[in-house]
C-alpha positions as semicolon CSV with decimal commas, in nm:
position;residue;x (nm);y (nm);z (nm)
1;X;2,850;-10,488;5,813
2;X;3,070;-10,244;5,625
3;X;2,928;-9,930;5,400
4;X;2,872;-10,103;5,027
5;X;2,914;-9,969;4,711
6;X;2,666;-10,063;4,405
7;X;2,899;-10,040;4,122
8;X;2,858;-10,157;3,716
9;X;3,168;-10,256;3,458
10;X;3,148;-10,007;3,246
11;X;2,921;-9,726;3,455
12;X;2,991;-9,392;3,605
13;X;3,004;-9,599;3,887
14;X;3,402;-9,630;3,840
15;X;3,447;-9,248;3,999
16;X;3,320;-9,342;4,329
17;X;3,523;-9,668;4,338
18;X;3,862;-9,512;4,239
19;X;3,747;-9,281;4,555
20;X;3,716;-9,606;4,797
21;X;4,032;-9,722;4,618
22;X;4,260;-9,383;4,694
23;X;4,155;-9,349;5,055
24;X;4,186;-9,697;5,124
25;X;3,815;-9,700;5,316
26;X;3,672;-9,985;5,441
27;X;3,331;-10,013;5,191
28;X;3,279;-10,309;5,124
29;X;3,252;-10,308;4,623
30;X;2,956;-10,483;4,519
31;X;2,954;-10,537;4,137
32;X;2,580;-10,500;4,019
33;X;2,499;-10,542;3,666
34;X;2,158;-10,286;3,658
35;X;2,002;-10,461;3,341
36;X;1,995;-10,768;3,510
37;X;1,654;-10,817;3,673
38;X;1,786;-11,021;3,941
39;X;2,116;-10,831;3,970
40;X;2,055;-10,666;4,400
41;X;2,071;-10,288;4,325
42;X;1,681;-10,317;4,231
43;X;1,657;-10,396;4,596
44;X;1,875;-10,128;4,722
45;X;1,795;-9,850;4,456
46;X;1,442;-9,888;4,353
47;X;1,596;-9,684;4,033
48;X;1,816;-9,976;3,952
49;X;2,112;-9,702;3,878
50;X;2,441;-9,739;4,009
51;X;2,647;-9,620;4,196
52;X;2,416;-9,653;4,519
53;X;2,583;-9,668;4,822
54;X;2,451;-9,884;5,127
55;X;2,517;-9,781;5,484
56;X;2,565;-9,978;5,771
57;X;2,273;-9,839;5,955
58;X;2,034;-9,959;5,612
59;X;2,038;-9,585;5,463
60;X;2,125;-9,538;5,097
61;X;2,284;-9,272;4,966
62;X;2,265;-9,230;4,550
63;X;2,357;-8,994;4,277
64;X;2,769;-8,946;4,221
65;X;2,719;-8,564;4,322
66;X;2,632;-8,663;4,660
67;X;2,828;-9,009;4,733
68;X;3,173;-8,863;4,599
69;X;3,187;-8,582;4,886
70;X;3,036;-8,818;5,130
71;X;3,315;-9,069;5,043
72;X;3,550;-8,808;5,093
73;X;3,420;-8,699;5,405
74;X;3,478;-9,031;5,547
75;X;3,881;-8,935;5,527
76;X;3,861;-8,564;5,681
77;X;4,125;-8,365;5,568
78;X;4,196;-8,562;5,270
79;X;4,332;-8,381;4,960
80;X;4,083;-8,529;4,771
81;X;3,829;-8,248;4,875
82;X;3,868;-7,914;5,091
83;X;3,716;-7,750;5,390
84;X;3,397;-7,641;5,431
85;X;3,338;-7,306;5,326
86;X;3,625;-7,275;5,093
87;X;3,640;-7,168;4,718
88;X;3,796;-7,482;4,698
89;X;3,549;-7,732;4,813
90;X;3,275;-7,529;4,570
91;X;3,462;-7,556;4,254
92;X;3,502;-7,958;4,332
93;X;3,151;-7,999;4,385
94;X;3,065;-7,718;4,064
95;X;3,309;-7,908;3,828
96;X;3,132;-8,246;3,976
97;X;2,773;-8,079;3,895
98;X;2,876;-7,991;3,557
99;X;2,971;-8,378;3,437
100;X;2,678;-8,467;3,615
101;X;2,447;-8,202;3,435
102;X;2,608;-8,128;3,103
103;X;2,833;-8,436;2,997
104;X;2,654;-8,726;3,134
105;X;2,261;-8,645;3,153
106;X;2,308;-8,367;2,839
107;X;2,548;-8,577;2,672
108;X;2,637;-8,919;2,665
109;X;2,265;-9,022;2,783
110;X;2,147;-8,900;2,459
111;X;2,409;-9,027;2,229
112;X;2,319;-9,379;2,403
113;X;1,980;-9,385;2,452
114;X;1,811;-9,116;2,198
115;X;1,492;-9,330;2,248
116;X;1,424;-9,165;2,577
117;X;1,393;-8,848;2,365
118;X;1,238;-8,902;2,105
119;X;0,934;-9,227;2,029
120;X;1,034;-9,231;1,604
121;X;1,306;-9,441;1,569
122;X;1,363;-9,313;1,223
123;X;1,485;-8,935;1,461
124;X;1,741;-9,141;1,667
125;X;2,033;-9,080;1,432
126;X;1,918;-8,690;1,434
127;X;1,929;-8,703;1,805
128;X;2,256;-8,894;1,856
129;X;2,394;-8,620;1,550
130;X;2,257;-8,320;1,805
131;X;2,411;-8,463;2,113
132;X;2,742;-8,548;1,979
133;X;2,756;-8,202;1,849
134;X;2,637;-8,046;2,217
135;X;2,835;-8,307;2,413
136;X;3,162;-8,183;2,135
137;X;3,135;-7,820;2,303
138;X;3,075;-7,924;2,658
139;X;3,373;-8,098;2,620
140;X;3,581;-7,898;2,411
141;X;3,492;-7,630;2,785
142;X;3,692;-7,911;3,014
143;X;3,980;-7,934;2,746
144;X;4,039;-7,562;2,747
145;X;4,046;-7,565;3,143
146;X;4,283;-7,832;3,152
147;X;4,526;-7,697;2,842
148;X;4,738;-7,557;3,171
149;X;4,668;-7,801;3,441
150;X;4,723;-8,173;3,537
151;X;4,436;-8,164;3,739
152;X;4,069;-7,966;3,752
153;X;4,158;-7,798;4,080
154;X;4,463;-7,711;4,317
155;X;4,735;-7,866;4,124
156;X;4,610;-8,247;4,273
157;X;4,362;-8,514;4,177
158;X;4,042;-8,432;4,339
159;X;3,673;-8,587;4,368
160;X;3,606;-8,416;4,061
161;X;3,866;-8,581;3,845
162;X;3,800;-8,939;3,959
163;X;3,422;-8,867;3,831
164;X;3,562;-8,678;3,526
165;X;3,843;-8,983;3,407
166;X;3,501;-9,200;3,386
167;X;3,373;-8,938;3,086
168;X;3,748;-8,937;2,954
169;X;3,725;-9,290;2,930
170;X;3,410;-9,288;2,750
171;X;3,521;-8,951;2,522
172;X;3,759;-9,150;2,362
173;X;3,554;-9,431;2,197
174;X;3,316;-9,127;2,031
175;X;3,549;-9,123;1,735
176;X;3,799;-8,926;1,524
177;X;3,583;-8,544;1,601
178;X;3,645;-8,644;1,979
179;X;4,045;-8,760;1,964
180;X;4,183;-8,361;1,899
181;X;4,159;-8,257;2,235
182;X;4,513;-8,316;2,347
183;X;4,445;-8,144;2,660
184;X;4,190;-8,450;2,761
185;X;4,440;-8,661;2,635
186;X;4,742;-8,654;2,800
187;X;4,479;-8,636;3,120
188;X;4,324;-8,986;3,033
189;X;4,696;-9,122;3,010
190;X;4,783;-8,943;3,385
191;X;4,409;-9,114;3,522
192;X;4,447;-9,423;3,369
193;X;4,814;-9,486;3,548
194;X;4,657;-9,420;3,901
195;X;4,738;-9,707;4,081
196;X;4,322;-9,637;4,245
197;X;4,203;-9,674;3,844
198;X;4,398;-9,931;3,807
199;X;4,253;-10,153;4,064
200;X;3,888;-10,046;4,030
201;X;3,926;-10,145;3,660
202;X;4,058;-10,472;3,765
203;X;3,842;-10,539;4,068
204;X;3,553;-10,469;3,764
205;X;3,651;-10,676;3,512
């Protein structure tokens, strides 16, 4: 049995697909709906999160920070990562931390879900007003890196930037505060024409 990947329509699941999509590896996309109580990734990842990705020796690997470079890994030498050891390969995996950390968990999770923060529903506007205004300045950070590049680093798409189109994706469906970063932009027109994106999305529905 192939490696399978636990991905969602819709989830930050779609980076580590458009990674199995531009190296062409042989892992096996299995689409997996978490809210659905019968849906297989509560059997697989007793977190029912996705992406989770299923070995063929039964291990499972979760968490995009650490199933993008294994993905990778499975293609050495790809340009999609860099050696080990290099300043390269650390400011992938930093830039990959920092969507994790700062855009996804201390950003878009508590725009979405402010009821994980905060019991009174009457404070869930406050808390989705806080976060958008946080998540505005963590983002506004990527823009300004990327006012003079295509990509977040070397000059080619990386790891980090097929986890990063996912938030791109999601930036621009925040509203009119979120649409004046031109920088972000012109980069979710570039991601969205990748032939990898392209069939992910479609494989997803």
């Amino acid at each position: 049995m192939p490696h399978q990947l636990f991905v969602s329509p819709g989830a930050c699941s779609l980076g580590a697909h458009v990674v199995v999509r531009e190296l062409d590896l042989p892992v096996e996309i299995v689409l997996s709906p978490p809210r659905d109580p019968a849906s297989r990734i509560h059997s697989v990842n007793p977190l029912g999160r996705v992406p989770a990705l299923l070995l063929d020796d039964g291990t499972v690997i979760t968490e995009n920070s650490a199933i993008l470079p294994f993905l990778a890994d499975l293609a050495p030498g790809t340009s999609l990562f860099a050696p080990a050891g290099s300043a390269e390969r650390g400011l992938i995996q930093s830039w990959i931390g920092y969507f994790s950390a700062e855009v996804h968990a201390g950003g878009f999770r508590q725009v979405n879900r402010p009821e994980r923060y905060a019991e009174d529903p009457a404070s869930h506007e406050g808390v989705r007003a806080q976060s958008r205004r946080t998540l505005h300045a963590t983002v506004a950070h990527i823009d300004r890196h990327l006012a003079t590049r295509d990509w977040l680093v070397g000059g080619r798409f990386t790891i980090a930037d097929a986890y990063l189109g996912v938030f791109v994706r999601w930036i621009a469906r925040l509203g009119p505060e979120f649409a004046e970063f031109d920088a972000l932009n012109r980069y979710r027109e570039a991601y969205q024409a990748r032939l990898s994106v392209l069939a992910a999305l479609a494989a997803e529905g």
